[in-house]
C-alpha positions in Angstrom: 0.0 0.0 0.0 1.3 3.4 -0.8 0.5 6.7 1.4 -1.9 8.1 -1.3 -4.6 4.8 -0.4 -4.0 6.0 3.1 -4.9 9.0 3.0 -7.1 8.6 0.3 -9.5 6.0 3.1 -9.0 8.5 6.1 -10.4 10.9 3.6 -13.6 9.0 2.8 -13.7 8.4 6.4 -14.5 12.1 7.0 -16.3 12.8 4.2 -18.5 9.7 5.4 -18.5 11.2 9.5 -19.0 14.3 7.7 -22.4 13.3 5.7 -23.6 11.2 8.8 -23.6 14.0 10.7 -25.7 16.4 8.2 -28.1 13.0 8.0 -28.3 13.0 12.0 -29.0 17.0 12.0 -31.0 17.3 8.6 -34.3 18.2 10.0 -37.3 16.2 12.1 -37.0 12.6 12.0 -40.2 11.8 10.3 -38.7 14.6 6.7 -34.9 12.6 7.2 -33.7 10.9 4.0 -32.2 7.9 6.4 -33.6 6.0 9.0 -32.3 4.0 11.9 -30.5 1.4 9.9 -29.2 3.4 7.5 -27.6 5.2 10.1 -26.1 2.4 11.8 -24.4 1.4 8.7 -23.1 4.4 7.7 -21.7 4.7 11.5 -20.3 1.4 11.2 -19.3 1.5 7.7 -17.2 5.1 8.6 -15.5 3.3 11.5 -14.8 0.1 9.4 -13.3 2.7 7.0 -11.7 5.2 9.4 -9.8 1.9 11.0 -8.7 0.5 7.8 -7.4 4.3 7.1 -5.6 4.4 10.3 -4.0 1.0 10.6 -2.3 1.8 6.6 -1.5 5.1 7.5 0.5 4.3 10.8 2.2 1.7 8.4 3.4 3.9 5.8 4.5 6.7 8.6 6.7 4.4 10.6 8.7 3.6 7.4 12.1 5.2 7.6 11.0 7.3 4.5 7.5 8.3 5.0 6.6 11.9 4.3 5.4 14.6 6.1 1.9 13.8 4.6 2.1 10.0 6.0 1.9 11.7 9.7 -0.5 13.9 8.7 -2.7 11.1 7.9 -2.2 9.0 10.4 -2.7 12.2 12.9 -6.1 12.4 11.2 -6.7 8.9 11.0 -6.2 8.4 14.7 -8.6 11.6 16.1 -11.4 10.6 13.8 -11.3 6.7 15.1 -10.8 8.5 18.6 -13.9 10.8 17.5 -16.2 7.3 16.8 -15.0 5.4 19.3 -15.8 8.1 21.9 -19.3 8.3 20.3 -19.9 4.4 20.7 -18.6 4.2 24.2 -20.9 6.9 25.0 -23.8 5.3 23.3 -23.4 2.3 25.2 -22.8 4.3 28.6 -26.2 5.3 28.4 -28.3 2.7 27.1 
């Protein structure tokens, strides 16, 4: 795997966060364009993604010649599976 599929899957990661949060805030529940499932996959599906993103950017940045950009993806790799994770363990603190 190169840096640029890194980056590339932390990017669809937040894109994905990004466009489950305007679904979770896009109005009353009954006018929203996804339901209760389709927001537990695309919750799952961003961590699944965010993970993969993570785990191949910390590969590529502990290589003795990873870029600048390698650290910069994993940086942002790492606070948005901090960001989900928090939002699971919270979600399952209160249930």
């Amino acid at each position: 795997m190169n840096t640029v599929t890194a980056n590339s899957l932390v990017i669809i990661g937040w894109s994905m966060a990004a466009f489950l949060v305007y679904s979770l805030l896009s109005g009353p529940f009954t006018n929203r364009m996804c339901e209760t499932t389709c927001f537990g996959m695309l919750y799952w599906g961003t961590l699944v993604i965010a993970i993969l993103g993570t785990l191949l950017s910390a590969m590529q940045a502990f290589k003795p010649d990873s870029g600048f950009f390698s650290k910069i993806g994993l940086l942002l790799g790492l606070f948005l599976t901090a960001k989900l994770a928090g939002v699971m363990v919270i979600g399952i603190m209160t249930t």
